[in-house]
Structures are given as structure tokens and as C-alpha cells.
C-alpha positions in Angstrom: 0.0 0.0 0.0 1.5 3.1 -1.2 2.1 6.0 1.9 -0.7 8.7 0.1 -3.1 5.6 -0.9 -6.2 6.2 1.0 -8.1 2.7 -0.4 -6.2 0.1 -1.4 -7.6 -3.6 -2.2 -5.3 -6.9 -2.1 -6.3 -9.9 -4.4 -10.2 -9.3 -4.6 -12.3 -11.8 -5.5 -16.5 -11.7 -5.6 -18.8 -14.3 -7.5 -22.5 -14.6 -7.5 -24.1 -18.0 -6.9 -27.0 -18.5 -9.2 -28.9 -21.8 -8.1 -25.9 -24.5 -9.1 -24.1 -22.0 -11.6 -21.4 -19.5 -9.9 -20.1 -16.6 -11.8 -16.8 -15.1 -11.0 -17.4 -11.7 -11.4 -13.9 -9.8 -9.9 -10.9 -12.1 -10.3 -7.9 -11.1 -7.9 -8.1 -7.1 -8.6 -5.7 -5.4 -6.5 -5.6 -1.6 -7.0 -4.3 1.5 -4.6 -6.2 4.6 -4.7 -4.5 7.9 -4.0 -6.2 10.9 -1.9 -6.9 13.6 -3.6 -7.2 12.0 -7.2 -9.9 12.0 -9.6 -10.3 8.1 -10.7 -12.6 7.1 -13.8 -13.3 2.7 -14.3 -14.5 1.9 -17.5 -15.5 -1.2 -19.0 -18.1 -2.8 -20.7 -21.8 -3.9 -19.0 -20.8 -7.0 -16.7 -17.4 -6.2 -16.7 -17.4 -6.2 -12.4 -16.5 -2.5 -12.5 -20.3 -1.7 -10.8 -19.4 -4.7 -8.4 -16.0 -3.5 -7.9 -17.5 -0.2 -6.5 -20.4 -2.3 -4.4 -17.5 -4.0 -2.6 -14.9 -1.4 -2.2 -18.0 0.2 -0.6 -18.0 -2.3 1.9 -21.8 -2.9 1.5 -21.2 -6.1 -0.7 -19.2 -8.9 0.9 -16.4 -11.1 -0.9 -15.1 -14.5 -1.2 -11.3 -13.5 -0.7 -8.8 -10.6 -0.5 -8.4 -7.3 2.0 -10.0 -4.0 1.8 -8.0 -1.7 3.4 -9.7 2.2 4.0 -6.7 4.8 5.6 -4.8 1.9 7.5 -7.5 0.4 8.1 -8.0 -3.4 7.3 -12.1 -3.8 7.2 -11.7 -7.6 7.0 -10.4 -7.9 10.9 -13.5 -5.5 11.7 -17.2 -6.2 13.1 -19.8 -5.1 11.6 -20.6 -2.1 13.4 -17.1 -0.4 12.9 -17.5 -1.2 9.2 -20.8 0.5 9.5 -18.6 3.7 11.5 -16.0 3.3 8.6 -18.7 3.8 6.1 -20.2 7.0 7.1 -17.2 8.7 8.3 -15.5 8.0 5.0 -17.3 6.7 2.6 -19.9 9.2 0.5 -22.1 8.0 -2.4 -23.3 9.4 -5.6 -25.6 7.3 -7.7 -27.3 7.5 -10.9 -30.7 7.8 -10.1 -29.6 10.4 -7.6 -31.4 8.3 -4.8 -32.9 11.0 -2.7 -35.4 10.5 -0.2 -38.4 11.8 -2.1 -40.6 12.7 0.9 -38.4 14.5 2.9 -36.6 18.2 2.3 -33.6 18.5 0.2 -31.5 20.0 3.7 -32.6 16.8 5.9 -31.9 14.8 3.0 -28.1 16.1 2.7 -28.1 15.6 6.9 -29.1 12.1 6.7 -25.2 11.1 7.4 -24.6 13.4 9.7 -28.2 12.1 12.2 -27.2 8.2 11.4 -23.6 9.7 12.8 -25.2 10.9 16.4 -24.7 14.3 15.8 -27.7 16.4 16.9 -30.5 17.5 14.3 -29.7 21.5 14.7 -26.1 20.3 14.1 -26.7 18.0 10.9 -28.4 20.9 9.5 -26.3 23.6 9.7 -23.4 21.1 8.1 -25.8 20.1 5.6 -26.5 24.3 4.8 -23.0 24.2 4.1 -22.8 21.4 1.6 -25.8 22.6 0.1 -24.0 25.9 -0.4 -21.0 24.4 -1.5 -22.6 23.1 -4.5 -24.9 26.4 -4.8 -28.0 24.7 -4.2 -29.0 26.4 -0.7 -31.8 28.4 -1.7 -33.5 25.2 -2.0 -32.8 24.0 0.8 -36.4 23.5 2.2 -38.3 22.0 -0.9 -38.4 18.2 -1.6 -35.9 16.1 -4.4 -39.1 16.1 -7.0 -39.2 20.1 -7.1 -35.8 20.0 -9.0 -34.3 19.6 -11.9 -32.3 16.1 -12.6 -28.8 18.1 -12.5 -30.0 19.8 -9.0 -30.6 16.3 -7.2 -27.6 15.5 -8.5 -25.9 18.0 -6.7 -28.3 17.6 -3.5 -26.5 14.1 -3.6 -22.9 15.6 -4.1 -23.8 17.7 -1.0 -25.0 14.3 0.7 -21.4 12.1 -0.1 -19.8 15.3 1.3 -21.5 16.4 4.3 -19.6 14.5 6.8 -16.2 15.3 5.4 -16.1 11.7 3.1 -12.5 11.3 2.3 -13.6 8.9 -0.7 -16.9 9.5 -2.9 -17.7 6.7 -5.3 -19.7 7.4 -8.0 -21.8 5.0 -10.1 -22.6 6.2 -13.5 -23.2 10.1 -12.3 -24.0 11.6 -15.5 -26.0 8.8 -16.9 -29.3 10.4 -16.6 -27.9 13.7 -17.4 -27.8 15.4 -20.4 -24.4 16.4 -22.0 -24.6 20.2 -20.3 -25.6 18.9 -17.3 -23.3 16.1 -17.2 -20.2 18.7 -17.5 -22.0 20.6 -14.9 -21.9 17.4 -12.6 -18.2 16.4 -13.6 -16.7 19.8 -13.0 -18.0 19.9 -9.8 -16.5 16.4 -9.0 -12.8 17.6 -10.4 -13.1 20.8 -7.8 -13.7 18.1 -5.4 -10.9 15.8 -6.2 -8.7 18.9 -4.7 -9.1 17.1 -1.0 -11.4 14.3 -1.7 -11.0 10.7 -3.6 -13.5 10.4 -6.3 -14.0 6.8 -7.7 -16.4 7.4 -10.5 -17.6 4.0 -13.0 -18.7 5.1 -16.2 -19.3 4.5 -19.8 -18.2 7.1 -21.2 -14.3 6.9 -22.4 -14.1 11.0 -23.2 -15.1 12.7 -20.2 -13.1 9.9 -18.1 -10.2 11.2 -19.7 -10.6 14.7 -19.7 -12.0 15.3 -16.1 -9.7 12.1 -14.5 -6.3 11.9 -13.4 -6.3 8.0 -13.7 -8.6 5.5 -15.7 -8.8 1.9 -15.3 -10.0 -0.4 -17.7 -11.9 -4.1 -16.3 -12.5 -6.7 -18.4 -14.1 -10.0 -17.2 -13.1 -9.0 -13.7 -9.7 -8.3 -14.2 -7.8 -4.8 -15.2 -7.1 -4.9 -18.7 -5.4 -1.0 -18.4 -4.1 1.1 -15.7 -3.1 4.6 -16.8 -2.4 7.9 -14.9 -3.4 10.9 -17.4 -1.1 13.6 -16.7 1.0 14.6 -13.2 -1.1 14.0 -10.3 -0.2 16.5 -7.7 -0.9 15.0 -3.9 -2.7 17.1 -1.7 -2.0 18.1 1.6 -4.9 16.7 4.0 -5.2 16.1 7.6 -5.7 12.7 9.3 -9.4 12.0 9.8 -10.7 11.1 13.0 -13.2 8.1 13.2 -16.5 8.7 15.0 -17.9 5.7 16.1 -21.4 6.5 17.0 -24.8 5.5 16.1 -28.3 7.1 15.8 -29.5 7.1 18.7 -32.9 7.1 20.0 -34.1 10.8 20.0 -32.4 10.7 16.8 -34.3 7.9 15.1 -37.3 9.3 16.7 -37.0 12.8 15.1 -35.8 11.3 11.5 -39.3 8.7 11.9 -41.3 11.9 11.7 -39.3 13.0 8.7 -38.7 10.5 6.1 -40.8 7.6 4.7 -44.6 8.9 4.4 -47.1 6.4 3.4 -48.7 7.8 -0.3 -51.8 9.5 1.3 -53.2 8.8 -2.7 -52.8 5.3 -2.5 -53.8 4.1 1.2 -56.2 7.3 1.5 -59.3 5.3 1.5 -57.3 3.1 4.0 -56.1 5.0 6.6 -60.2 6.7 6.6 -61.9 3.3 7.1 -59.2 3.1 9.5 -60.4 6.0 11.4 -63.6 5.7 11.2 -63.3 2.0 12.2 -61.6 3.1 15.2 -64.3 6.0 16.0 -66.7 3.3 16.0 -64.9 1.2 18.7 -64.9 4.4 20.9 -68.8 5.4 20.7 -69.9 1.9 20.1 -67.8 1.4 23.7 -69.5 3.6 25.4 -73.0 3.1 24.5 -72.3 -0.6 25.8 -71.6 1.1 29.0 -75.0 3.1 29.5 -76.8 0.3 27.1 -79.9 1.1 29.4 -80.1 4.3 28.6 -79.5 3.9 24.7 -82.3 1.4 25.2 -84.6 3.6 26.9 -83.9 6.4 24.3 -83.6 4.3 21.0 -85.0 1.3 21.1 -88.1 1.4 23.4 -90.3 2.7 20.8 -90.5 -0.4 19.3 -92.6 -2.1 22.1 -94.9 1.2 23.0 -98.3 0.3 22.7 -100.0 0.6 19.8 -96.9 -0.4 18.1 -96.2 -3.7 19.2 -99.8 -4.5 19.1 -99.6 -4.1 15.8 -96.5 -6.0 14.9 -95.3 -8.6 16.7 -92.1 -8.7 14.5 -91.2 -5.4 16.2 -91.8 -6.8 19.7 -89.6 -9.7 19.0 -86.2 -7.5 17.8 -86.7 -5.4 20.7 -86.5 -8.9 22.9 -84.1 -10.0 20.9 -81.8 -6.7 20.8 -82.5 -6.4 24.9 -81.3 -9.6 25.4 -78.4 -10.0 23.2 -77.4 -6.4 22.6 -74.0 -6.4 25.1 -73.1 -9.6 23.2 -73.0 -8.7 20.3 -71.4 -4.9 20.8 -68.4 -6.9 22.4 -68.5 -9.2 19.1 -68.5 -6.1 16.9 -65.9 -4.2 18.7 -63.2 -7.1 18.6 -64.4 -7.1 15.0 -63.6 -3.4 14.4 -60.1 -3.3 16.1 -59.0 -6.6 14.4 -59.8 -5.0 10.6 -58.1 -1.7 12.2 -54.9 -3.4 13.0 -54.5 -6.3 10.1 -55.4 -3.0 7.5 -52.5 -1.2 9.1 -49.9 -4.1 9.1 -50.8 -4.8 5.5 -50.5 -1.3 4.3 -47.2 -0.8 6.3 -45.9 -4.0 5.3 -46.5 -2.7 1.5 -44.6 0.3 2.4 -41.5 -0.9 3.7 -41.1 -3.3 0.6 -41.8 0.2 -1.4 -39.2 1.7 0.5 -36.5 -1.0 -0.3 -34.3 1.4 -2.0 -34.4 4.4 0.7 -33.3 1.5 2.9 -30.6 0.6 1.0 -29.7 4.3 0.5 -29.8 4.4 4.6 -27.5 1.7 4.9 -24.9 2.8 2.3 -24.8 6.1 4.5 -23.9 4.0 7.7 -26.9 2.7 9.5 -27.0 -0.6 10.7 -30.1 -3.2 10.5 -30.8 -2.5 13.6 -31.1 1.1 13.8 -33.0 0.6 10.2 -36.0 -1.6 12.1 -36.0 1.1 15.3 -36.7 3.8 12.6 -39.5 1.3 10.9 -41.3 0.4 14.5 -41.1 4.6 15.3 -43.1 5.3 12.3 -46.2 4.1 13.5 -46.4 7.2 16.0 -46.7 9.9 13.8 -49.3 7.9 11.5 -51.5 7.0 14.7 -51.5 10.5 16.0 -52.5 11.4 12.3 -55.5 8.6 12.1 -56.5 9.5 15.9 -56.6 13.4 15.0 -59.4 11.7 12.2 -61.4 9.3 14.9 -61.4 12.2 17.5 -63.4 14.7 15.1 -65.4 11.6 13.9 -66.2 10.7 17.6 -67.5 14.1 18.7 -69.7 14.2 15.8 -70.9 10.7 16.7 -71.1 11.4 20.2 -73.1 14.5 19.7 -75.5 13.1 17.7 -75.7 9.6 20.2 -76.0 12.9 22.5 -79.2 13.7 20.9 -77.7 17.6 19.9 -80.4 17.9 17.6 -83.5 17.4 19.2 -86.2 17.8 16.3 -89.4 16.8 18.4 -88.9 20.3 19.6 -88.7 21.9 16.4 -91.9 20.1 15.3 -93.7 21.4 18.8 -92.6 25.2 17.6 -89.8 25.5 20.7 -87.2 26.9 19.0 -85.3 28.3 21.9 -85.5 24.6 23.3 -83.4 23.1 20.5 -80.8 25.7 20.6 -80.4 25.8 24.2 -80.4 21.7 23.6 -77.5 21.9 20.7 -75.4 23.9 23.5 -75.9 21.9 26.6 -75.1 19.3 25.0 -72.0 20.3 22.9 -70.7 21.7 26.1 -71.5 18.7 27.9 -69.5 16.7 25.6 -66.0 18.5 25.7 -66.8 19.1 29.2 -66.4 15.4 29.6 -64.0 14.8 27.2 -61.4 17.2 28.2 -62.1 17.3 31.9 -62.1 13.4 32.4 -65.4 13.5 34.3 -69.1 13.1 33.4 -71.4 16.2 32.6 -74.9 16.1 33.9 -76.5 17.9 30.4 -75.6 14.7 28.5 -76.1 10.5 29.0 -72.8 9.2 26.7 -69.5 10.6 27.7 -66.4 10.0 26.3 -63.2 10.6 28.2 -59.6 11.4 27.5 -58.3 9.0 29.6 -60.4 6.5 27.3 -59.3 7.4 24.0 -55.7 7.7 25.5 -55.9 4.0 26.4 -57.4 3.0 23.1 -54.6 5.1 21.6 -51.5 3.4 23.6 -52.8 -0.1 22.9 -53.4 0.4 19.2 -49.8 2.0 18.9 -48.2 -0.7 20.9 -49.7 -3.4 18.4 -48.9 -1.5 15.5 -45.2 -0.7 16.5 -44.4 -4.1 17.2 -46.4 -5.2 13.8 -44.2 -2.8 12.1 -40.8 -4.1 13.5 -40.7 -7.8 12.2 -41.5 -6.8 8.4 -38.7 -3.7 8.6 -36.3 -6.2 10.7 -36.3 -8.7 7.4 -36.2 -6.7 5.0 -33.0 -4.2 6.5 -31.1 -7.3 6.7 -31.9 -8.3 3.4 -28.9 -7.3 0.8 -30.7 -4.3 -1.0 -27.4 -2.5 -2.2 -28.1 -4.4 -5.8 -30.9 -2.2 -6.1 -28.9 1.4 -6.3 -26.4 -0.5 -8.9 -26.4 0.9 -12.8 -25.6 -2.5 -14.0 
């Protein structure tokens, strides 16, 4: 390993195993890699040079050989320093850009720096200063899809660079570019090479050689050509120090509320049957506990004399209802919260597999499985607050109405002050009781905070734990294929 050589790699081998067919894909590459120079692989489609980046990433694993980042040998290392070694050095700049789409362009350049530990108010000021080192900070608040392909480009230059990355690999960075654009992109990765190591794997032989200071040619897994283009000039750097942090919880929790929305146009009809599902289970609760009162009021006219004498029918549901009512409440309840929480799994669950590739993009900035799953079972709070906001309007309408607010047999009597003295006893009785916790004498069916607080625990407590097994599988799963050009 040469004394400037920030990455070097000893004797590299990688295959994929295809049922009973192995392909060797990298055959014993062994390459040193400067600081401070501008590095261009070329090579045809399957040549190994997108694997070659996947593994010198250290997010794909290999058969045989040593990986070597600043002195550092990864292949005596756990996991979770690899992970360390991987956000403190390591930026990435893909082709598809690979932005979190539902989350601003600033916390998307942060993302690194949160995964690191370091505190929101901190990631973001770093992140201001990425942005404006790529003169994109005046957009710092809107989201990836507001721009144009060259500026999430750049919001992804900003990302590789925000933690001070001594090495940003690059996978096809102008491939979705057009030709301005592209020069746009490449220019800014030559001012970079000034302190940084840029790895970039591309197609295109011209602006390798006219932006690089080194290409290297791959075929079938091995380098075919090695040239230096020009007199590379070794910059003068400081020795990085290695923060080995994670998340942590506050920091999970705050990122949760940021990143990985649920399409409100997609699961919109969901998440309202969910609601209203849920505001059922509250009134349909508390009618079970004053059913002789919603008796009294609702159902007694069935059996009033002339009535029943008439129809014997009537007389029998009212039996019927009297007798099996509490039953069957209990029945429909269990019903209610069971569709509630197997809709709400089986939309999440859809989610997460949607999100494979922001979890892939999470993990190539430093985050381990773990920390991936905590972030998955957090979710669930800010969507239950959202679907409870939903059931608590839904429920004081209900209530009110359960509540008798509008009281027509007075309106049909000509007592008009009656039904509007009526509407406000018994809209006051019902916030009364629901924000004081205690019953209100103007009304008969009072719902309580303390109630809906309970209802609200339990359901989150299902759903967070619902949530962690599906996000648990599917961070551990090898998704890094899925940000590959090749």
C-alpha cells in the first residue's frame, strides 16, 4: 500500500451464486487509490467495475482478498465499525440520484450526519454548508421532486460530502444527465478531487479522460489497463478522526417523523376506514356502557303500545336486541379493532417493501439493520396520532349526535329556543367530559380522554411491534443491488 493511498484492495475476488451456476465476477483485482485524485473505471456492461464499486464500498461482501480504508484493514473489523467506517469515510453518488423523495432537500443532505449521532440542529447547519457548496442552498427546504435532474444530483454531491467523506464513489453520475448537465456534474466532482478521492464508474471513455487523473480499464473481472493521465499532484490533508457513534434514539425518533410517508393517494381510503373503524370502537364502547339508557332512548319505541300490538315482529327484535345487545357490541368491537390493525400491518408492510431502496440508501450512508428496524417500528407514532386526529373529530360528531344535539321533536312542537339551548348543553357537555375526564350532567354518553388515551396506547403498541418484524427482514436483506447501474 503506497504511503498517500487512502483505499487500497489486495487480491479481490467476488462471485454470485445463481442456483448451481457460480459466476466469478472480480478475479484477484488489486488496486491502490490515492487521496486527492480523480479516478474514472471503465469497461463494458458486466465487466465487475459496478461490483468492484459495491465491494470497495464495503456494502457487498467477498469470497477473498483485503479491503484496506486509511490503514484500516475492514476484514479484521465487526460489523458495526465497518458501519462507523462507512459513514465517516465513505460518500455515495448514484445514478438515479437516490434522494429521499418525501423528505426536504437540507434533511436529505443531513441524513449522514443524524445516522452519525450528531444532533438535528447540528446536521443541519453542516448540511447548509454542503448545500452551499454546490450552490443549491436556496433550495434547501423543498423536496428532491421540485428539481431539476442536475440539482438532485448536486443535492447528492452535497449528501457524499457532508460528513467530510475522504472517498466518494460514484456509479454512473451523468448517466441520466444530459451532455450540459453532465459537464455541470463532472466539474464539480474535479473541484472536489482537490481534497477528496472520487472513484467514479462510467461509460463514457471521453469525459473519463478529460475530467480524471487516472482511468482503469476491467475486463471479465480483471484490469485490462491502468493509466495515470497527466501529473497527479498530492494534496495536503489532515488525518481523519473516526467517530464511532450511532443514531441514537431521540435521533431515530425525530428522522421517523421525517422520512418515509405512506402515499396519502394510494392508502387514502385506507387509513379513513381506519379512522372511522376506530371511531366506531370508541362510541360503540360507550353506548355498551350506559346500554340502558341507549335502550330507553332508542329502542323502546318499538314495544310502545300501539306499536307492538300491531307488529309482533317489532316486539320480538326489541326482545331480541334487549337480550343479546352487550353480546354482540363486544362481538362487533373485537371485529372493528381486528380489521383496524390487520389494515395497518398490511398497508405498512407494503410500504417498507416500497421503500427497499431508501433503505438501501440508509444503509450505504452507515446505518445498521438494527437502527433501520428502530426507525421502521417509530413510524407508526406519527401515523396514529394522524388517524386518531381523524377518529377524534369523527367521535365528537358521533357522540353529539348519540347525545341527541339535535332534538327535532322540539322543532316540530314550535320550541325553538329549546333546541338551541339543547344543541349547547349538550356540545358543552360533551367536551366538558372529554377534556375534563369527568361526566357532565346535560348529556347521557360521555367519552373521556383517559379513554381514548388508552385506546390510543394499545393500538400504537400493536402496531409498533407489527411494524418491527417486516422492517427487521427486509434491513437485513442485501438491497445494495438495487442502487447499482448494472
Amino acid at each position: 500500500m503506497s504511503l498517500l493511498s487512502i483505499l487500497s484492495i489486495k487480491k479481490l475476488h467476488k462471485s454470485y451464486i445463481h442456483g448451481n451456476n457460480t459466476t466469478h465476477v472480480l478475479k484477484g483485482i488489486s488496486l491502490d487509490f490515492e487521496e486527492g485524485s480523480f479516478v474514472s473505471i471503465l469497461g463494458r456492461s458486466g465487466s465487475g467495475k459496478t461490483t468492484l464499486l459495491n465491494v470497495m464500498s464495503t456494502l457487498m461482501d467477498f469470497e477473498k482478498g483485503k479491503i484496506i480504508i486509511d490503514g484500516k484493514d475492514l476484514s479484521k473489523m465487526k460489523k458495526k465499525k465497518v458501519n462507523a467506517i462507512r459513514n465517516n469515510y465513505i460518500g455515495f453518488i448514484f445514478q438515479e440520484f437516490n434522494l429521499v423523495n418525501d423528505m426536504s432537500v437540507l434533511d436529505n443532505v443531513a441524513t449522514p450526519l443524524i445516522l452519525n449521532g450528531i444532533s438535528f440542529k447540528i446536521s443541519r447547519q453542516k448540511a447548509m454548508v454542503a448545500l452551499t457548496q454546490v450552490g443549491l442552498e436556496q433550495y434547501a427546504k423543498v423536496r428532491p421532486p421540485e428539481l431539476s435532474g442536475g440539482q438532485q444530483q448536486r443535492v447528492a454531491i452535497a449528501r457524499a460530502i457532508v460528513n467530510d467523506q475522504k472517498i466518494i464513489l460514484c456509479d454512473e453520475p451523468t448517466g441520466a444527465l444530459d451532455d450540459y448537465t453532465a459537464v455541470e456534474i463532472l466539474k464539480v466532482l474535479k473541484d472536489l478531487s482537490k481534497t477528496k478521492t472520487i472513484i467514479m464508474v462510467t461509460h463514457d471513455e471521453e469525459f473519463a479522460k478529460k475530467y480524471s487523473d487516472r482511468t482503469i480499464i476491467l475486463v471479465d473481472g480483471k484490469v485490462l489497463k491502468d493509466e495515470q493521465i497527466g501529473n497527479f499532484i498530492p494534496p495536503i490533508t489532515e488525518k481523519k478522526e473516526l467517530i464511532e457513534s450511532t443514531a441514537g434514539f431521540i435521533n431515530l425518533l425525530k428522522y421517523s417523523f421525517l422520512s418515509m410517508d405512506i402515499d396519502k393517494k394510494k392508502f387514502g381510503k385506507t387509513f379513513r376506514t381506519f379512522s372511522l373503524s376506530l371511531t366506531l370502537f370508541i362510541v360503540v364502547t360507550v353506548i355498551n356502557q350506559n346500554l340502558d339508557v341507549f335502550s330507553e332512548r332508542y329502542l323502546a319505541f318499538l314495544v310502545s303500545g300501539e306499536v307492538a300490538n300491531q307488529n309482533i315482529v317489532l316486539d320480538f327484535i326489541y326482545q331480541f336486541l334487549e337480550q343479546n345487545i352487550s353480546s354482540m357490541i363486544q362481538v362487533i368491537l373485537y371485529i372493528l379493532i381486528g380489521f383496524c390493525i390487520m389494515s395497518y400491518l398490511f398497508v405498512f408492510t407494503i410500504n417498507i417493501i416500497n421503500k427497499k431502496r431508501e433503505i438501501a440508501v440508509l444503509k450505504a450512508f452507515g446505518a445498521s439493520g438494527e437502527a433501520i428496524a428502530v426507525l421502521f417500528m417509530l413510524r407508526p407514532i406519527k401515523f396514529t396520532i394522524a388517524i386518531f386526529k381523524d377518529t377524534m373529530k369523527y367521535s365528537f360528531v358521533l357522540i353529539l349526535l348519540v347525545n341527541n344535539v339535535f332534538d327535532f321533536s322540539k322543532i316540530l312542537v314550535a320550541d325553538y329556543l329549546g333546541f338551541v339551548t339543547n344543541v349547547l348543553q349538550v356540545v358543552y357537555g360533551v367536551l366538558y367530559s372529554l377534556l375534563l375526564n369527568v361526566d357532565s350532567k346535560y348529556i347521557d354518553f360521555h367519552v373521556h380522554y383517559s379513554h381514548i388515551f388508552i385506546i390510543f396506547f394499545v393500538v400504537l403498541g400493536l402496531f409498533m411491534i407489527g411494524s418491527l418484524l417486516p422492517a427487521y427482514k427486509i434491513s437485513r436483506s442485501n438491497t445494495i443491488r438495487m442502487l447499482a447501474s448494472e
